[in-house]
N, C-alpha and C positions, 0 to 999 in steps of 0.2 A: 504494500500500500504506500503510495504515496504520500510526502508530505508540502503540501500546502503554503505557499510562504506569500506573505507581504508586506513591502518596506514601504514601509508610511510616509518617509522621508521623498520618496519616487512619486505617490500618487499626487495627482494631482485633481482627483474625485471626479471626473469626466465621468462617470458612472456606464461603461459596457460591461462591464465584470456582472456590475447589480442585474442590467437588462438579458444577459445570457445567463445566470446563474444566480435567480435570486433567495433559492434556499441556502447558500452559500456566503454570500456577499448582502451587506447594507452599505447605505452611506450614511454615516455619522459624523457630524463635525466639518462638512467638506472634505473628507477623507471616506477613502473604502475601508469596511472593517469584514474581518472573518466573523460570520454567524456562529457561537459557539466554540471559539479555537478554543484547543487542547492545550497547550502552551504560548507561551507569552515570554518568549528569550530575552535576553539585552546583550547583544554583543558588545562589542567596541566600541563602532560604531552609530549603530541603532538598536531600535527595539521590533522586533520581530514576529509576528501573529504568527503562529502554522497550525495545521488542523490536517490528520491522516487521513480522518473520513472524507475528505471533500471531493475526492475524483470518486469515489464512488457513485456520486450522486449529482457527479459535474463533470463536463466535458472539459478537463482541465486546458488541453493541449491548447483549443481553442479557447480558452481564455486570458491563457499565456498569449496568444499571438496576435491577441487582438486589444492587449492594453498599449496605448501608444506611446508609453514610457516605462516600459519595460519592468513597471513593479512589481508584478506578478511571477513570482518564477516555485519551484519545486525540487525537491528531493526524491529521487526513487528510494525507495524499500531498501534497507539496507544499506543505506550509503551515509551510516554514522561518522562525524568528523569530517564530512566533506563543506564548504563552505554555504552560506546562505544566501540567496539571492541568485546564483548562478542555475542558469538550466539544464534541466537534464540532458546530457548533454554536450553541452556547450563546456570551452573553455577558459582559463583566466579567474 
């Protein structure tokens, strides 16, 4: 299972995440937030929602590829210690 990530500090609250996936996604505060995240990190950097459940019940790929600033990203299953923010994927 998937895990679920969004940098707060990226969104810019345009809200397609909410309109594709809205058991998922609200908007609060002019920000997207995860419905229900399962943790609530603070890297270095930022602070970090992610929620495992959420591609279950959401078409994550395409919600990753349709935010236009790139706050949405994820974790595959088992990819403990890999960084946050970065796509499955992807490198850097």
């Amino acid at each position: 299972m998937h895990s679920l990530i969004i940098d707060p500090d990226l969104c810019i609250g345009c809200g397609l995440c909410v309109e594709i996936c809205p058991k998922v996604f609200e908007l609060r505060e002019e920000k997207v937030w995860l419905i229900k995240p399962k943790v609530f990190a603070l890297t270095e950097r930022r602070a970090v929602a992610r929620n495992t459940e959420a591609c279950a019940i959401c078409d994550c790929e395409l919600v990753i590829d349709s935010c236009p600033v790139a706050a949405i990203s994820y974790e595959p299953a088992g990819a403990a210690g890999s960084r946050p923010g970065i796509k499955a994927g992807g490198s850097g």
